[in-house]
C-alpha positions as CSV (number, residue, x, y, z in Angstrom):
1,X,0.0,0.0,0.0
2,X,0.9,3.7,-0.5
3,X,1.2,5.7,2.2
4,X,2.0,8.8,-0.1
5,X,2.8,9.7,-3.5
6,X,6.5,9.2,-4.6
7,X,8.0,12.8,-4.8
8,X,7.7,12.6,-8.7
9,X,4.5,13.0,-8.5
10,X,3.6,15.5,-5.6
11,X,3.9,18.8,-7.6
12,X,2.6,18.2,-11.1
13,X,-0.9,19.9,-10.4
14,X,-2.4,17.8,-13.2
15,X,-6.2,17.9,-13.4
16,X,-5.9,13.8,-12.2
17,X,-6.9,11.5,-9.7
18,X,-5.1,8.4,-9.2
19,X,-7.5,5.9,-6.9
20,X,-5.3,2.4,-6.1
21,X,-6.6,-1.1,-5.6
22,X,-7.2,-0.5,-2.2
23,X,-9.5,2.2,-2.1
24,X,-6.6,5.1,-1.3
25,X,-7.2,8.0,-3.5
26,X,-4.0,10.6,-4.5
27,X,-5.3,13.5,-6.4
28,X,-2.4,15.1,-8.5
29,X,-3.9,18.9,-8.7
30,X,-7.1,20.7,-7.3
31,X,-9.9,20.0,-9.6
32,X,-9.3,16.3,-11.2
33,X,-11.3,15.6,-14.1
34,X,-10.0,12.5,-14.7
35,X,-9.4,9.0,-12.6
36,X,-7.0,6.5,-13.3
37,X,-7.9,3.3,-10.9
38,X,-4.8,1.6,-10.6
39,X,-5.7,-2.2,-10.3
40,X,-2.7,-3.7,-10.3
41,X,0.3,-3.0,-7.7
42,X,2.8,-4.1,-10.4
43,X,1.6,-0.8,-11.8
44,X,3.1,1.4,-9.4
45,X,6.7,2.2,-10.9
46,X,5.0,2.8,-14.2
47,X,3.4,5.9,-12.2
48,X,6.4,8.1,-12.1
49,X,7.3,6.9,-16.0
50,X,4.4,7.1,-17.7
51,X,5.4,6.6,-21.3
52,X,1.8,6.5,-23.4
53,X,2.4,2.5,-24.8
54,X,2.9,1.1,-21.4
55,X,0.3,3.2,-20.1
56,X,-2.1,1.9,-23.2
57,X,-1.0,-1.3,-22.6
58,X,-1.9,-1.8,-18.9
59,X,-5.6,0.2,-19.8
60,X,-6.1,-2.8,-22.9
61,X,-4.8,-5.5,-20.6
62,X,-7.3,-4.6,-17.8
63,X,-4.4,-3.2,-15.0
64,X,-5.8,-0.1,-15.4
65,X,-9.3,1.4,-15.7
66,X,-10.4,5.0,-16.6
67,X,-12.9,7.0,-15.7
68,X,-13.9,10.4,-17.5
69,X,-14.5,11.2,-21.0
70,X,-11.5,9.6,-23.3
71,X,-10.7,13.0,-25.1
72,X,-9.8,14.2,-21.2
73,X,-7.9,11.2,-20.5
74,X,-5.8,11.2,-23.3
75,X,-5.1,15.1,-23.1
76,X,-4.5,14.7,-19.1
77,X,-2.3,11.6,-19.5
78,X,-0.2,13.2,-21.8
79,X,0.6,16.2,-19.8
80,X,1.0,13.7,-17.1
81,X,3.8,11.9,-19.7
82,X,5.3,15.0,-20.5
83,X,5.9,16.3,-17.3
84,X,7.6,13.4,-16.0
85,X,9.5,12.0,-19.4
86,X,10.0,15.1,-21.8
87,X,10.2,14.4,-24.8
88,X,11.6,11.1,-25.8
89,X,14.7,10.6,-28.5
90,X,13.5,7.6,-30.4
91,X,14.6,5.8,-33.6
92,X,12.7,5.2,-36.5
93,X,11.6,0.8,-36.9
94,X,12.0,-0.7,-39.8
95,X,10.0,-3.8,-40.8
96,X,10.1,-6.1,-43.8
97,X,6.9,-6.1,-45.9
98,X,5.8,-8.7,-48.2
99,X,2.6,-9.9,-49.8
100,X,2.0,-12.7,-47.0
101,X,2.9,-9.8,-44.0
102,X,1.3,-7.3,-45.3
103,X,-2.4,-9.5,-46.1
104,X,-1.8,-10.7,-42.1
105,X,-2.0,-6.8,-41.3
106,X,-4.2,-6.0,-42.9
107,X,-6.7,-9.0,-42.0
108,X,-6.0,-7.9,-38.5
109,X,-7.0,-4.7,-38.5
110,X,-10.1,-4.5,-41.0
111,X,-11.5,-7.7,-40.9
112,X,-12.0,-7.1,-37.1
113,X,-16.0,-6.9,-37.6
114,X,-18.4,-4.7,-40.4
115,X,-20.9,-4.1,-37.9
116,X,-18.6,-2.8,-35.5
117,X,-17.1,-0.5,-37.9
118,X,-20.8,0.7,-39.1
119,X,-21.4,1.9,-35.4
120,X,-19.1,4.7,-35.6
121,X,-18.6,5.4,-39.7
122,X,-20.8,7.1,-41.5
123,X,-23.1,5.4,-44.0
124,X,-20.7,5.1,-46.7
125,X,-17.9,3.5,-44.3
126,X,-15.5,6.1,-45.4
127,X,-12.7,4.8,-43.3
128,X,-9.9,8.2,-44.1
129,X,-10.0,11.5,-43.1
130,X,-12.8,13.5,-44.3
131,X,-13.4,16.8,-45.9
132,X,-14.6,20.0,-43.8
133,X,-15.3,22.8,-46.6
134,X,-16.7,25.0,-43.7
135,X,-16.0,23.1,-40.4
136,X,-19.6,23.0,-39.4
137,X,-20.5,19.8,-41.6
138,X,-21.6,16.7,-40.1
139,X,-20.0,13.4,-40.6
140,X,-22.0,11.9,-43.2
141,X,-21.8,15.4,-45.3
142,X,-17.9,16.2,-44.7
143,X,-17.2,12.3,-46.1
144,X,-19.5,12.9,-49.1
145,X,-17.4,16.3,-50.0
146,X,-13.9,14.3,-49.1
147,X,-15.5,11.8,-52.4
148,X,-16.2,14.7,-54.2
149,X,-13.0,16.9,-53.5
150,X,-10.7,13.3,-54.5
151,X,-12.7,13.3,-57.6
152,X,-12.6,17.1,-58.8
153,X,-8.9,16.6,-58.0
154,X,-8.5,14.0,-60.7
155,X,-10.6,15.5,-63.4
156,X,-12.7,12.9,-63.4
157,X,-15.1,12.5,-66.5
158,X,-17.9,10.1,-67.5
159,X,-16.2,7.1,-69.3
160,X,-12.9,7.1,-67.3
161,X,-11.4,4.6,-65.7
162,X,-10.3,5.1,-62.5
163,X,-8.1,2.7,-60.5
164,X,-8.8,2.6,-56.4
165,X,-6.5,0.7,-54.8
166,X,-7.2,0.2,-51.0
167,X,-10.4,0.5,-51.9
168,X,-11.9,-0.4,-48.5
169,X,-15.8,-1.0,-48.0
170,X,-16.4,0.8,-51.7
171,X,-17.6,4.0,-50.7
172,X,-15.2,6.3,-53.0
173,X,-16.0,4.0,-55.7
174,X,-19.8,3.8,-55.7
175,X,-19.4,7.5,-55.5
176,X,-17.2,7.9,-58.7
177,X,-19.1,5.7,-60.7
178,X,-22.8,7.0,-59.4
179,X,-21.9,11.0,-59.8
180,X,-19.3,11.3,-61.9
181,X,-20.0,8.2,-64.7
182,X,-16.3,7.0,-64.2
183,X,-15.6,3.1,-64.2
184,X,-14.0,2.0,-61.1
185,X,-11.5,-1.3,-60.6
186,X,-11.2,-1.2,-56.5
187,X,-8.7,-3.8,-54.9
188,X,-8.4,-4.3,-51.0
189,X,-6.6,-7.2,-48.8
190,X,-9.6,-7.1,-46.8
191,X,-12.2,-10.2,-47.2
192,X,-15.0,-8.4,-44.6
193,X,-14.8,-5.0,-46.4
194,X,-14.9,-6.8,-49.9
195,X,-17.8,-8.9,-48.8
196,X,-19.4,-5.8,-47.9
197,X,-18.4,-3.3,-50.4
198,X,-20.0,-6.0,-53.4
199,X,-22.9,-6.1,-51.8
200,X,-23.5,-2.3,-51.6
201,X,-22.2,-2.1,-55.7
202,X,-25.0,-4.8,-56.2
203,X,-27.7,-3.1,-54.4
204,X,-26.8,0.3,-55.8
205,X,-27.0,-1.4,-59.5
206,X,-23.7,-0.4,-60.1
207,X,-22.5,-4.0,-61.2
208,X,-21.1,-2.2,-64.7
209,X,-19.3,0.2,-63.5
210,X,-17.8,-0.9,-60.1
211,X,-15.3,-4.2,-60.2
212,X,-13.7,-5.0,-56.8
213,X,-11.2,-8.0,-56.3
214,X,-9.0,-9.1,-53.6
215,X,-5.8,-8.3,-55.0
216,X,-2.3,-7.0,-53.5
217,X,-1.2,-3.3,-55.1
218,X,2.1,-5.7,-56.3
219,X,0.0,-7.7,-58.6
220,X,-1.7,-4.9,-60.7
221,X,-1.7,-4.6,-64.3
222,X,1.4,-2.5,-65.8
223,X,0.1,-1.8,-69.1
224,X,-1.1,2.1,-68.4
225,X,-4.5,0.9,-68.5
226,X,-6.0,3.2,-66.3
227,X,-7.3,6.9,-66.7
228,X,-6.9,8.0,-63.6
229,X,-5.2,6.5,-59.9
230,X,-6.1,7.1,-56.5
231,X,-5.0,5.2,-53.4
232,X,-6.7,6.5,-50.3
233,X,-5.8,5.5,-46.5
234,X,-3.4,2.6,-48.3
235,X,0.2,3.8,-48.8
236,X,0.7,3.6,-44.6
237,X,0.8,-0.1,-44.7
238,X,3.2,-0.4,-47.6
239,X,6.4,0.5,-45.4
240,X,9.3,2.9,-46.3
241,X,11.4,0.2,-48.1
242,X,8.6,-0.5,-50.4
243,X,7.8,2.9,-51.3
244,X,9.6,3.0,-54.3
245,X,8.4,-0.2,-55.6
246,X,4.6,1.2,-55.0
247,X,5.6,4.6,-56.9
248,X,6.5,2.5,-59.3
249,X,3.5,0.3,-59.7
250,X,1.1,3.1,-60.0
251,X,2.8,5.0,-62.6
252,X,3.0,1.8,-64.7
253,X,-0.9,1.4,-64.2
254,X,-1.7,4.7,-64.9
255,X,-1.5,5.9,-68.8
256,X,0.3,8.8,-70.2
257,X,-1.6,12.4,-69.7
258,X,-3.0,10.3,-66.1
259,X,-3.5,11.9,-63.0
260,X,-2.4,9.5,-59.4
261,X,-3.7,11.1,-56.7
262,X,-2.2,9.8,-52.8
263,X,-3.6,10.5,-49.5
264,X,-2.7,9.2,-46.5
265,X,-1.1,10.1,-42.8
266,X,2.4,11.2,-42.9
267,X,5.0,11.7,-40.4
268,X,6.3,14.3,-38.4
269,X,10.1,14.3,-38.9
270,X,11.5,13.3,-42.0
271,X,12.9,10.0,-41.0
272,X,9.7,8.8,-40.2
273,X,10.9,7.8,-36.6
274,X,7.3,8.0,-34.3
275,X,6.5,10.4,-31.8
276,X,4.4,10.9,-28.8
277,X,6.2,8.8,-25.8
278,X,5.6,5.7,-26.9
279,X,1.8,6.7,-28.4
280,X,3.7,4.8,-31.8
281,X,4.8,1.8,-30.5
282,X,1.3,1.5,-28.7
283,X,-0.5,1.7,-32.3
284,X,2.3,-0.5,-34.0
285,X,1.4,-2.9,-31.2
286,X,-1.8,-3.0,-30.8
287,X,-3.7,-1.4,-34.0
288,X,-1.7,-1.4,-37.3
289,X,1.1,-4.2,-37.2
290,X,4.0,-3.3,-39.5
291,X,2.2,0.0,-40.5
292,X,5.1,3.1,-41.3
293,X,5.0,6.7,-41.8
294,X,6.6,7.9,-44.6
295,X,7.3,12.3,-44.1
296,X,5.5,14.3,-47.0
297,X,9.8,14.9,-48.3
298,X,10.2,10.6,-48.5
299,X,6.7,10.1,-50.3
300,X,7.3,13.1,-52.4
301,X,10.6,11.7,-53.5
302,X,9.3,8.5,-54.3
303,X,6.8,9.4,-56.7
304,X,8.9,11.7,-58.4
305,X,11.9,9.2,-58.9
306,X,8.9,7.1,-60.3
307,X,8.8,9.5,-63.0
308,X,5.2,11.0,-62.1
309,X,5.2,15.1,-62.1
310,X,3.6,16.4,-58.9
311,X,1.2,19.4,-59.5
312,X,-0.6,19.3,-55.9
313,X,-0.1,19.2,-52.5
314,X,-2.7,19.8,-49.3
315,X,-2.5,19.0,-46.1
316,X,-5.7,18.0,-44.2
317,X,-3.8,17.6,-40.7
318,X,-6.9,19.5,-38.8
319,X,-9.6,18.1,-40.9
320,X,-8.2,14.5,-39.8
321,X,-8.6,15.2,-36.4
322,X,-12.4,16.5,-36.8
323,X,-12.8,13.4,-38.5
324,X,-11.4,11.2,-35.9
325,X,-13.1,13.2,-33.0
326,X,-16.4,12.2,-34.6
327,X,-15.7,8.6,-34.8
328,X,-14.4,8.5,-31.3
329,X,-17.8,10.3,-29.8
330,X,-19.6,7.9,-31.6
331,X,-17.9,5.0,-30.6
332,X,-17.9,6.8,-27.2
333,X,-22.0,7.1,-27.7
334,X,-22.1,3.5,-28.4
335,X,-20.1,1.3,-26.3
336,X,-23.1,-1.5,-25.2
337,X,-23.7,-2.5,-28.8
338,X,-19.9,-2.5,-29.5
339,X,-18.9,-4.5,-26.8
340,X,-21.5,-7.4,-28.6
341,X,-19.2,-6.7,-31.8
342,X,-16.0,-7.3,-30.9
343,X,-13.9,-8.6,-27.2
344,X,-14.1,-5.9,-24.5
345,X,-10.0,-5.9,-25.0
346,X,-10.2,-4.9,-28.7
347,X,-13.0,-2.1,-27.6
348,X,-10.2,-1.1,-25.2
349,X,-7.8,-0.6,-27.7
350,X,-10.0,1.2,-30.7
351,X,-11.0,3.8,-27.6
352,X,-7.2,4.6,-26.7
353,X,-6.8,4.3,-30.6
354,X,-9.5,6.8,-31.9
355,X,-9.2,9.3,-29.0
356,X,-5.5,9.4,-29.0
357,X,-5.0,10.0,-32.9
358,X,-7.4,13.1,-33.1
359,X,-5.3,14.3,-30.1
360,X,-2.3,13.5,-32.2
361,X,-3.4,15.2,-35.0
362,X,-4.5,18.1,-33.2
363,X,-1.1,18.6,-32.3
364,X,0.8,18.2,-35.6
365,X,2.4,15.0,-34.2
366,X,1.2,13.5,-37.6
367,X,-0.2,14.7,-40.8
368,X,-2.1,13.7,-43.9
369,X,-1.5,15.0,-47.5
370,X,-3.4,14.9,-50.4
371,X,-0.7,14.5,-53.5
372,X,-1.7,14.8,-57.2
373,X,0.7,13.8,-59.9
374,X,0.5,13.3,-63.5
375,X,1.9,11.0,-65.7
376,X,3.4,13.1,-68.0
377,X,3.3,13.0,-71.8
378,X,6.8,11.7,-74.0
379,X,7.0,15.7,-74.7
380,X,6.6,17.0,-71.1
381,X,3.0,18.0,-71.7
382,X,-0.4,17.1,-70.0
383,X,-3.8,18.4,-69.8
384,X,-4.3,19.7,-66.4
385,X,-6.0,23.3,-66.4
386,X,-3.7,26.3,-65.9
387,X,-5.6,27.1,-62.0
388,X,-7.3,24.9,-59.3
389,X,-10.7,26.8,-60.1
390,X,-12.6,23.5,-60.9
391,X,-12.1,22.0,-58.2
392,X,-13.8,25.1,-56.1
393,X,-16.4,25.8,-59.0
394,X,-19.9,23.4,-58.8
């Protein structure tokens, strides 16, 4: 038993309550809005070095429980981290991807359950950062402009086709093919969201337009057959050491004149090493296995060295973590039915996971960028209008 707080912890005045196994209560400033309740003695050391992973781990694991809203635990227990471990030096992790790795990834992480995912998505299951033109939209309408915004980007006309790799539960393809006439070939690792996303294409009598197959990005066609290119939410799971060879795949699938448009999370520092105390090694752990960061400088190098031209670059860093606070109050609004969907230490985990990454985002500890590039003609030419005013104009 404690018969006082270690002297690491007596003057942090941290809006926190820390209530042990036995009932003993130690609040860390005046007002605490949030309570950790420490279940496990083992825990104790961890209390004066908080690093976020360990921390995540003993939550997910059932050592510790929390009580307050999650947005407030993860903002308290950070300052509580920060104050006590600085800012940590770490090294960026390198992992080997291949086709059977990279299917096992992804497996874990999407195949987890449809109907747990359709508690907190919107209706489309857009699962990537969505598009706030004013800030005020809700969900369902900021993930319906994202679509649109991805496919003003690319020019998209009736009668092209456009290639979706990652193409998740369909929702950026049904759109392309049901407002803009394009014909979409989506591929995905994923047997739940392909299961899912046919069935939506069949009910939407889209069967013409939209073809979706299980298929790794490594095994597409190379014959420039596409129109257009866009990979959403995929390029994170490809790993830095690959990012050349997927640069490479998409400008061969793409034909000359063709626009490839990439979004997806990039890091903070240019080697791509994580951030956050640990936060990385919690999500590495836990949520994505073998996922990696490439910085906006390593993708952007990449692509060009693939020989595509990039015309476009936007950051969405704030808009990602509107997005994510959205899914974490709903998951947050509906915890009962999700703990019928999926074990309570999974539930655990996509909590930490959702709250923590807005939080993340919030504070530029990652970032996601939207990049357009063309394939360029023999002669250096290409058809992209002189200004960005299409994309803005209805």
């Amino acid at each position: 038993m404690l018969a006082q707080l270690p002297p690491a912890l007596q003057n942090l005045q941290l809006p926190l309550r820390l209530r042990l196994w036995d009932g003993h209560e130690f609040n860390l400033g005046p007002t605490p809005s949030v309570t950790i309740v420490v279940k496990d003695p083992q825990m104790v050391p961890q209390l004066t070095h908080p690093s976020l992973d360990a921390l995540g781990a003993a939550f997910v694991e059932g050592k510790l429980e929390l009580e307050g809203s999650i947005s407030d635990v993860i903002r308290v227990v950070d300052e509580w981290s920060q104050a006590l471990l600085g800012d940590l030096d770490t090294q960026p992790v390198r992992v080997v991807h291949d086709k059977e790795t990279d299917a096992k990834a992804i497996s874990y992480h999407y195949d987890l359950s449809n109907a747990f995912y359709q508690l907190w998505l919107d209706s489309d299951m857009a699962y990537s950062c969505a598009y706030f033109e004013t800030g005020s939209e809700t969900l369902e309408q900021a993930q319906q402009a994202k679509f649109r915004h991805l496919c003003r980007k690319l020019r998209l006309q009736p009668g092209d086709y456009l290639l979706d790799v990652g193409c998740g539960w369909g929702g950026l393809a049904r759109y392309a093919a049901r407002e803009f006439g394009a014909k979409v070939f989506g591929i995905t690792l994923s047997k739940e969201q392909l299961a899912l996303a046919r069935e939506r294409v069949k009910e939407e009598g889209l069967e013409d337009l939209v073809e979706l197959q299980l298929l790794d990005y490594r095994d597409l066609p190379q014959d420039g057959r596409f129109d257009k290119v866009v990979s959403v939410g995929m390029f994170e799971h490809v790993g830095h050491a690959n990012l050349a060879e997927y640069c490479k795949t998409l400008f061969g699938a793409v034909k000359e004149g063709g626009l490839v448009m990439n979004h997806g999370i990039t890091a903070k520092y240019t080697d791509g090493r994580p951030v956050g105390r640990g936060a990385g090694d919690f999500i590495e752990k836990y949520v994505f296995p073998n996922g990696e960061l490439p910085h906006l400088s390593m993708i952007s190098a990449e692509i060009s060295e693939a020989g595509l031209e990039i015309v476009d670059v936007e950051s969405l860093r704030l808009h990602y973590a509107r997005t994510l606070d959205h899914w974490s109050e709903r998951l947050e609004d509906n915890l009962e039915a999700a703990s019928k969907e999926v074990p309570q230490q999974a539930l655990r985990i996509w909590r930490l996971y959702l709250a923590g990454c807005a939080y993340a985002f919030a504070k530029g500890w990652i970032n996601l960028h939207q990049i357009l590039a063309v394939k360029t003609h023999p002669d250096g030419s290409h058809e992209l209008p002189w200004t960005r005013d299409d994309i803005y104009t209805p």
